[in-house]
NUFILO-861289 format. One line per 5 residues: number of its first residue (from 1); their letters; for each residue x, y, z of N, C-alpha, C. Coordinates in steps of 0.05 Angstrom, whole numbers. Example, Ala and Ser with C-alpha at 12.3 -4.5 7.8 and 13.67 -1.06 7.14 Angstrom:
// residues 2
1> as> 264,-114,156,246,-90,156,264,-66,156  257,-45,142,273,-21,143,258,1,157
This chain:
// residues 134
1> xxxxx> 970,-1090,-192,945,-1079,-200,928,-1101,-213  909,-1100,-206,887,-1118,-215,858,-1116,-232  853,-1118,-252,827,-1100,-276,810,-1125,-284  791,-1126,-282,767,-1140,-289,760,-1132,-315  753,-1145,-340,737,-1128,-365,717,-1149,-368
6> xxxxx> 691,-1137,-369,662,-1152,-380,652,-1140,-401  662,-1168,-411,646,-1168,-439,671,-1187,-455  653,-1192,-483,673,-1200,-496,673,-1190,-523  664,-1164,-531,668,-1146,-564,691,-1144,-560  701,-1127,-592,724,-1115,-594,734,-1098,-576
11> xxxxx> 721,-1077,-571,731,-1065,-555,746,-1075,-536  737,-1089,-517,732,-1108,-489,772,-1123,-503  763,-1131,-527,794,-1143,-536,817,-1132,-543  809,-1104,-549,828,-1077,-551,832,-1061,-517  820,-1067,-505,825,-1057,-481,852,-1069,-464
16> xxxxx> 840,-1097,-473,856,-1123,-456,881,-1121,-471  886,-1118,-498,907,-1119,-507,932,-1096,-496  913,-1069,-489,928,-1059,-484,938,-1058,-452  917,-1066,-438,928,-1066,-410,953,-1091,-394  945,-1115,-413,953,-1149,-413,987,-1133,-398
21> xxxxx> 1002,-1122,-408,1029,-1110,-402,1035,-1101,-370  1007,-1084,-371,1012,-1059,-346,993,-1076,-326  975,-1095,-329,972,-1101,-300,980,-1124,-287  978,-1132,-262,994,-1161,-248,974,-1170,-260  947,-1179,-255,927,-1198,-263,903,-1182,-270
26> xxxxx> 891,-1195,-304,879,-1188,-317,853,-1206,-324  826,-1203,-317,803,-1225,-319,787,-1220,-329  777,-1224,-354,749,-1228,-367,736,-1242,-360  703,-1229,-362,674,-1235,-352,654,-1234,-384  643,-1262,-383,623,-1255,-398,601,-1275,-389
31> xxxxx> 582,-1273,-405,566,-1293,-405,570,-1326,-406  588,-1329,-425,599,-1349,-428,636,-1342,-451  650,-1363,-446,674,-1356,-449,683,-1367,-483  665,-1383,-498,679,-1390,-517,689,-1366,-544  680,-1346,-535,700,-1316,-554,725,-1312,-540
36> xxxxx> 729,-1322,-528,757,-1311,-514,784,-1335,-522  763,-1356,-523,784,-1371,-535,802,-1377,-560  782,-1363,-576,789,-1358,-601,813,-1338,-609  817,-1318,-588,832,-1284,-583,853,-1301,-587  868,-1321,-571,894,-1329,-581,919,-1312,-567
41> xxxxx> 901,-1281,-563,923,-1266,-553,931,-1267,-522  914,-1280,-505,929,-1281,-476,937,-1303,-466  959,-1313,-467,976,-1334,-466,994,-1333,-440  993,-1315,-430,1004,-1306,-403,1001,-1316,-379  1011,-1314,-356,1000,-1327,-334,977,-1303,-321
46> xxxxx> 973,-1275,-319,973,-1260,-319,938,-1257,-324  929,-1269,-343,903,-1264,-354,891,-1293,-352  863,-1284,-350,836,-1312,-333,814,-1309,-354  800,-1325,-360,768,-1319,-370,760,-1333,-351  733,-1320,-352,707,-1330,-330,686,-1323,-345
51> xxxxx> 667,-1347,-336,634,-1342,-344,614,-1343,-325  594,-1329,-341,571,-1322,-319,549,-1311,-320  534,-1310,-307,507,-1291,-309,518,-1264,-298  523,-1243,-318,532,-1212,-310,520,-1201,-293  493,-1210,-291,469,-1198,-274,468,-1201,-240
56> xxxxx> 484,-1229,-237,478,-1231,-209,504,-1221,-202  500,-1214,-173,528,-1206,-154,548,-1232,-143  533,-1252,-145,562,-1283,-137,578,-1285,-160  565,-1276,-185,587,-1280,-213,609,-1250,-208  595,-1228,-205,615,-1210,-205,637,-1213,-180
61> xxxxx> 630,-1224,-158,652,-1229,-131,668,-1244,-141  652,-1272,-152,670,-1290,-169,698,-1288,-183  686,-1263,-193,713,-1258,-209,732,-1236,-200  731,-1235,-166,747,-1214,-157,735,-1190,-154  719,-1181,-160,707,-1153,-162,710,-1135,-129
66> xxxxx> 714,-1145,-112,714,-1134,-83,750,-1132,-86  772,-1138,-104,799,-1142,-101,806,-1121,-127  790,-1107,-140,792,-1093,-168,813,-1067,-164  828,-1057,-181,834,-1030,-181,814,-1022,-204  812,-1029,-225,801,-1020,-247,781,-1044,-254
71> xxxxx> 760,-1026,-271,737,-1043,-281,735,-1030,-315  724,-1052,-326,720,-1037,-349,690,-1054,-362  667,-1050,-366,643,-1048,-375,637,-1054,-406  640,-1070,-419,633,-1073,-442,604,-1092,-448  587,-1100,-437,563,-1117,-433,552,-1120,-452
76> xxxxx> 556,-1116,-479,534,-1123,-500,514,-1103,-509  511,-1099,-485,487,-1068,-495,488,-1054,-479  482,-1022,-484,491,-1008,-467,477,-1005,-438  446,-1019,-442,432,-1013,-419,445,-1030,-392  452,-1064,-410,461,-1076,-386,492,-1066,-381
81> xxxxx> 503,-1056,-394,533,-1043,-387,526,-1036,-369  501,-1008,-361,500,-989,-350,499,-1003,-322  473,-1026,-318,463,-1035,-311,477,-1052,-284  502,-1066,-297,531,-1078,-288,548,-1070,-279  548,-1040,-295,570,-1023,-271,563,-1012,-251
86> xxxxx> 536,-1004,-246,520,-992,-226,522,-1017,-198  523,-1040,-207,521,-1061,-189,551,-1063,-186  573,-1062,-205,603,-1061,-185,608,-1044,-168  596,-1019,-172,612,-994,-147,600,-1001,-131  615,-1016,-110,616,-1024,-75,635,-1020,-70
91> xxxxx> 666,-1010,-85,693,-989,-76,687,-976,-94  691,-950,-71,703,-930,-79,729,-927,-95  742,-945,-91,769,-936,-102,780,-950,-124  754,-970,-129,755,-975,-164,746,-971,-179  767,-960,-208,760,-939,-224,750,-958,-246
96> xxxxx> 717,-947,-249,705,-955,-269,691,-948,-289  710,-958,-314,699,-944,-340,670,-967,-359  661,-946,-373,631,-969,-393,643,-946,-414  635,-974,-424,643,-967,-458,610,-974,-475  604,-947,-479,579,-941,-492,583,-936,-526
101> xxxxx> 561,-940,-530,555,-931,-567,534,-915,-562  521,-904,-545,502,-885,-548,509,-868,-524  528,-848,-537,540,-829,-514,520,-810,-504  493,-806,-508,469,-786,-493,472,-776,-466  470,-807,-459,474,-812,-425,492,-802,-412
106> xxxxx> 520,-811,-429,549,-799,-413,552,-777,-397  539,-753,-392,542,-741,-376,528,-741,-353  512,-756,-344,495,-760,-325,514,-785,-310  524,-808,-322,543,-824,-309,577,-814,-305  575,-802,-317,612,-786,-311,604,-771,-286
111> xxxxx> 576,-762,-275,580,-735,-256,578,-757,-239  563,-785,-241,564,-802,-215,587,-814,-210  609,-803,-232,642,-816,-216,649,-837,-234  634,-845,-261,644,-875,-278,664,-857,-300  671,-871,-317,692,-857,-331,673,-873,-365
116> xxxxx> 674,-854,-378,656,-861,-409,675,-865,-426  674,-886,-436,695,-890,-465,673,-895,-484  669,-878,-518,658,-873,-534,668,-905,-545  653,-928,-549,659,-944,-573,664,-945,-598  661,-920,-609,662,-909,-636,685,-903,-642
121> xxxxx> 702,-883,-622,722,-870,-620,740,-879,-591  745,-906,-591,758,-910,-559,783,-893,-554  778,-889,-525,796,-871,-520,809,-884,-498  845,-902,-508,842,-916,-486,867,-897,-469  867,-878,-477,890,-864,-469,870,-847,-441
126> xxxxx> 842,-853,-441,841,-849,-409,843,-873,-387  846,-900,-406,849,-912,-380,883,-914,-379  901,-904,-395,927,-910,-404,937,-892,-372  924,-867,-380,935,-839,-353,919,-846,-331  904,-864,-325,898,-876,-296,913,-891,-290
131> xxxx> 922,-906,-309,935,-933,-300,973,-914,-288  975,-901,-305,1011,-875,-296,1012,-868,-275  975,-867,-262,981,-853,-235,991,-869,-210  998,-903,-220,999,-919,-198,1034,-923,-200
């Protein structure tokens, strides 16, 4: 299994922490990579950082995004989260969550098929029961 996370907040570092275990290869996307170096925590063969402009589509291929099972959305703000994940769904069959702080929206992007994790209250136990189903 293979998971992409963009961004580099907490969350984005609580996500990774918990997936780092359960997937073959694990890659962070940001703008640029010097927060990730600091994490200390992925020491594995297993996990990549990459940098980039989030906005264009050669940074997201870049980093595998056509090879994804899972995506996960953390962008800094919620518009370009929104913004970023809208531009990864080109499969269908990768499951992609954005992790928002202004949950308003969430139900208008859950009916188009993304999966909403509250930043406030992460809930990683929905990407925990996606990840059981493989």
């Amino acid at each position: 299994m293979r998971a992409l996370i963009i961004g580099s907040s907490v969350a984005a570092r609580q996500i990774g922490e918990s997936l780092i275990e359960k997937v073959d290869e694990l890659v962070f996307l940001d703008f640029d990579s010097y927060k990730f170096h600091s994490w200390g925590l992925f020491k594995g063969d297993n996990a990549s950082f990459q940098s980039g402009d989030l906005e264009k589509m050669s940074t997201l291929l870049d980093a595998g995004l056509e090879e994804l099972d899972i995506l996960i959305v953390d962008a800094g703000d919620d518009a370009l989260s929104l913004f970023v994940a809208q531009k990864c769904k080109i499969s269908l069959s990768t499951a992609i969550f954005i992790v928002l702080d202004d949950m308003s929206v969430a139900d208008i992007y859950e009916s188009s098929g993304f999966i909403i994790l509250d930043s406030h209250n992460l809930g990683l136990d929905k990407i925990i029961k996606y990840l059981e189903k493989f």
